[in-house]
C-alpha positions in Angstrom: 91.6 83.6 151.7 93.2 80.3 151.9 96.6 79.4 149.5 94.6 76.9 148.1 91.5 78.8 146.9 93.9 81.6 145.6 95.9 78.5 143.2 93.0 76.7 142.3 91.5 79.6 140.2 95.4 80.2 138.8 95.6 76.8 137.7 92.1 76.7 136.0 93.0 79.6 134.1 96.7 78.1 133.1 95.3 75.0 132.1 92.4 76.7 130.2 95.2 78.7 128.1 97.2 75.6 127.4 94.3 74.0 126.0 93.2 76.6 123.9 97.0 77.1 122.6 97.1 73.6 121.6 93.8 73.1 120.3 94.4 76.2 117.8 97.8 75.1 117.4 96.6 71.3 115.9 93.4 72.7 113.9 95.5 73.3 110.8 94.0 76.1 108.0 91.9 74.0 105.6 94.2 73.4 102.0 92.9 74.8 99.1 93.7 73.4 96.0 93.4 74.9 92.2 89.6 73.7 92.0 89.1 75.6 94.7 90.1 79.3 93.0 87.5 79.7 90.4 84.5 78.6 93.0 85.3 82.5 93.9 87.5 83.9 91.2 85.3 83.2 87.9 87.2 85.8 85.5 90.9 84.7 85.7 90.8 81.3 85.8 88.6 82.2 82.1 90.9 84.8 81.0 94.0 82.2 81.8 92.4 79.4 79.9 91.8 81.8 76.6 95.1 83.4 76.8 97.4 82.1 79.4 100.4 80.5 77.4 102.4 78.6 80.2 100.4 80.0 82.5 97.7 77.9 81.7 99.6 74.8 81.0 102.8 74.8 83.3 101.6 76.2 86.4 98.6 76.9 88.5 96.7 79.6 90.5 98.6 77.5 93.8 101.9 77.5 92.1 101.5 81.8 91.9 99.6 82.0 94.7 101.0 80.4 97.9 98.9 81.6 100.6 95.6 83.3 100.7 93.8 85.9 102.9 93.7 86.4 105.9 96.3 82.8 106.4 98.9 85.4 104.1 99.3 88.9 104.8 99.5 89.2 100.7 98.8 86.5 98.3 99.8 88.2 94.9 103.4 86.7 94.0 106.6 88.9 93.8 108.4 89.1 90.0 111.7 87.6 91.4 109.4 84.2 92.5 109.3 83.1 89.1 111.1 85.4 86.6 114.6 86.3 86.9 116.8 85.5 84.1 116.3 88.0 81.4 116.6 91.7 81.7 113.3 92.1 80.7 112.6 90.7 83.7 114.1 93.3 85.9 111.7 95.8 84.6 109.6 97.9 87.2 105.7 98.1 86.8 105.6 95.2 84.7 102.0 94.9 85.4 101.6 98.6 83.6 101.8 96.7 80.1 101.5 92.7 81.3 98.1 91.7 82.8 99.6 88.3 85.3 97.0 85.6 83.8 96.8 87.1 80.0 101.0 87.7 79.6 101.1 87.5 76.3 98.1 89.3 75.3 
């Protein structure tokens, strides 16, 4: 076996990876924006229109929900992202008496 014939099939194969790495690296995730939530979640963007205080009115499912599966390894918000300043706040298991898009209720 020649050098040549033994770099040629190296070089194929390091080129081929190079492409793929860029290719992947410049087809960005699609965006997903709020309108796009309820074409699959039907029941909270309803339950946050009937009872969703500032929920429904200050925010959206994007502004709670940063990422989504399988782009984000979890795509329910932490506590501390938007609530900190009053000690009720600090409580554990909030979700035990507060459902997220009905908080009043």
């Amino acid at each position: 076996m020649t050098r040549c014939s033994t770099i040629k099939p190296v070089l194929t194969l390091s080129l081929f990876c190079c492409i793929t790495f860029f290719a992947t690296t410049l087809i960005a995730a699609p965006t997903l924006s709020k309108d796009d939530c309820v074409k699959c979640h039907e029941t909270q963007p309803a339950e946050i229109k009937a009872a969703g205080a500032a929920h429904e009115s200050k925010i959206n499912c994007i502004d709670c929900h940063a990422g989504h599966k399988p782009d984000s390894r979890s795509n329910i918000p932490l506590r501390s992202q938007c609530h900190e300043a009053a000690d009720h706040y600090t409580l554990d298991n909030c979700l035990s008496c507060h459902d997220p898009h009905q908080p009043l209720k």
